[in-house]
Each structure stands twice: as C-alpha cells, then as structure tokens.
C-alpha positions in Angstrom: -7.7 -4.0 25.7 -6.5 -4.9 22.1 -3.2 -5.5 21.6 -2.1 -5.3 17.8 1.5 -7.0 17.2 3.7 -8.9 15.1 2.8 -12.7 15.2 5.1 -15.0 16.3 5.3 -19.2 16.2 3.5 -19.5 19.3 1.0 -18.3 17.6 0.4 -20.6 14.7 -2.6 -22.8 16.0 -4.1 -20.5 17.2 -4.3 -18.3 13.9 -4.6 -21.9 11.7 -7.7 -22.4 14.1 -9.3 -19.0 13.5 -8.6 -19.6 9.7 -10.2 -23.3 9.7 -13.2 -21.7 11.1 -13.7 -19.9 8.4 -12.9 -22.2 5.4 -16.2 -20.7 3.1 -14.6 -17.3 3.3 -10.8 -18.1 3.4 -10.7 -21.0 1.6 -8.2 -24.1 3.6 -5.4 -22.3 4.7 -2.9 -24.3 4.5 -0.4 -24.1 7.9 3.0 -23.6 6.2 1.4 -20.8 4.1 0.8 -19.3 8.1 4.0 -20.3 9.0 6.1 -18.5 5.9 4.1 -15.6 7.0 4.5 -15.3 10.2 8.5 -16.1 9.7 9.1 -13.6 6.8 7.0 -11.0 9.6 4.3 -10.7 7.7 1.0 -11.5 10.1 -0.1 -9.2 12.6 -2.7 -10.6 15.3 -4.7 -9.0 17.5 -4.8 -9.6 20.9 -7.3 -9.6 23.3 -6.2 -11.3 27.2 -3.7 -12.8 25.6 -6.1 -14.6 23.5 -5.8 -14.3 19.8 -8.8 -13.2 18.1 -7.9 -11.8 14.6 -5.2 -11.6 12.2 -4.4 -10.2 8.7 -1.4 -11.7 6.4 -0.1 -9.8 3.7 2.7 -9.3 1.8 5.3 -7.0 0.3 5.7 -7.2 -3.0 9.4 -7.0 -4.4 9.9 -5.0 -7.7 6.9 -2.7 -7.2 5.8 -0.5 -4.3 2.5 -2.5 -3.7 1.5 -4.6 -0.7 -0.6 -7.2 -0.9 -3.5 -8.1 1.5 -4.2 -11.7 1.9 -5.7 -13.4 4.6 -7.8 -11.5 7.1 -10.6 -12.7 9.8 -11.6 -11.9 13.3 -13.5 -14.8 15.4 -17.3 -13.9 15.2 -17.4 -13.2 19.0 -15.5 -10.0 18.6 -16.3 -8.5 15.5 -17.9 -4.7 15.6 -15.5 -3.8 17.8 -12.7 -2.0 15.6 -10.4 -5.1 15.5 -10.6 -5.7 11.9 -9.8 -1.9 11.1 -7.0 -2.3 13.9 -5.4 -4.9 11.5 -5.3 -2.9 8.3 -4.2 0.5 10.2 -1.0 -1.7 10.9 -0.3 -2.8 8.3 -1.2 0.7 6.1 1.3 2.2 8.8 4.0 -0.6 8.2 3.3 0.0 4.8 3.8 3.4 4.8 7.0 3.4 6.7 8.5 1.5 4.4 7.5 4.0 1.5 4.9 1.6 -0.4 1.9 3.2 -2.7 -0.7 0.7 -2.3 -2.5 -1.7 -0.5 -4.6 -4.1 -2.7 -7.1 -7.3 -2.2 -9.5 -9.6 -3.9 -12.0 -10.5 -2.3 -15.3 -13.1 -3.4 -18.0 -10.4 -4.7 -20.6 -12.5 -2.3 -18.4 -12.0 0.7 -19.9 -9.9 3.6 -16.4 -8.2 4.2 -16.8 -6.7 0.9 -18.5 -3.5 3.2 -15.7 -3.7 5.9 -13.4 -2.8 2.6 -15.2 -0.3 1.4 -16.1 1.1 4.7 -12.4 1.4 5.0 -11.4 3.2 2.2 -10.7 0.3 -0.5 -12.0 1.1 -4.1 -13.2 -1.5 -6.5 -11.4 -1.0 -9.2 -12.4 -4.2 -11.6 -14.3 -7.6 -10.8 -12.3 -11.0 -12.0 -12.5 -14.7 -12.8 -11.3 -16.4 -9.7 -11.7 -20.5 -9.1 -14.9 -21.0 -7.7 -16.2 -17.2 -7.8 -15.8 -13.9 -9.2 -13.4 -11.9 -7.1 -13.9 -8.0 -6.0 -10.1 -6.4 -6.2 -9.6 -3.4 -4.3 -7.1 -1.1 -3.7 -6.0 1.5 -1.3 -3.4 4.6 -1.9 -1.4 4.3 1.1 -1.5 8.3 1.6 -4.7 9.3 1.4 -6.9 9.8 4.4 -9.7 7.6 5.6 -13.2 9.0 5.7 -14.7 6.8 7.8 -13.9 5.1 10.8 -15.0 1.4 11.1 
C-alpha cells in the first residue's frame, strides 16, 4: 500500500538519496534546500513498507495565490504505479484547501517527465532560457478537473 504523507526529518537521507540518484534530472540537491522544505512542511513522500520511494517539494508562494512545484522523483523500481500522480493530488488538494489558483513548474524540454505533466493536466504555456537547457513551464488551475488518470 502507498502511503502519501507529510515528510518529516527522519526522512532527510532518504529523500537526499532518491534526489542524488537522479542528479541529470534534478540537478544536486543540495540537503539544507531538503531540509528547509521538509521544516516549513513543504515535501510530501510517499511511502511504501515504510520505505520511502518518492517525493515532491514545492512551495507556497506569499503575495500571490500560486504554488510552486519544485523537486519531484520516484525511485525507478516503482514508477507506473500511480505514485508520482499520488504526489501532485496532494499537493493540488493542499493547495486547494488553502484557496491557491495554480500550480506551476519548469521542467528541461528533454526531460521524460515532461509526459507525466501533461498526462496530468499541466499546460505548456511558454518555453525559457534556463542554465544548461531550455526549460518547459507549466501550469495547472487548481479547480479544474483532470482528464486523465496517470
């Protein structure tokens, strides 16, 4: 069974572990960046035998009603299964609750999660500069119904 739920600092190495393993799509994580997250409640992990196997970061911006996706991976040995999807419901229904508009990311244009998004609901709305690569940013009206399922 999955379990979806707030990180907590137990769970920093394991989440800096999942992130490290995937440095081409992440990017180094940096630990404290985990660590503000998880302290200011902004991770969720996913859960499976009490073994952490995904997470997503975002954030909430102040001033505006948007909330900002940032860091999201499952470990490649349970992907396909809904976990990813999981992730984003919870933090679209967080989200939600707490009356925000829209949910939006950037993600590399040669990334293979650029489907998952889509998939999802997400809508490229323009392509930008980013340091090494041009970034997809998509965004996601926190009302609207999903489509699909993933």
């Amino acid at each position: 069974m999955i379990l979806i739920r707030k990180a907590i600092i137990d769970d920093l190495s394991a989440i800096k572990k999942l992130a490290d393993l995937e440095t081409e799509t992440l990017g180094f994580t940096i630990q404290s960046a985990i660590l503000e997250g998880i302290q200011m409640g902004y991770v969720f992990v996913a859960e499976i035998d009490g073994k952490i196997v995904g997470f997503q970061q975002y954030y909430h911006r102040k001033g505006d009603l948007q909330t900002t996706l940032y860091r999201k991976t499952v470990s490649k040995d349970f992907r396909s299964r809904g976990i990813g999807t999981k992730l984003v419901d919870a933090v679209v229904s967080e989200a939600r609750e707490l009356g925000r508009e829209v949910l939006v990311l950037k993600c590399p244009v040669d990334n293979t999660s650029n489907e998952f998004h889509k998939h999802y609901g997400f809508v490229l709305v323009r392509i930008e500069p980013g340091k090494k690569r041009e970034l997809n940013v998509y965004e996601y009206k926190i009302n609207q119904k999903r489509k699909a399922t993933v």
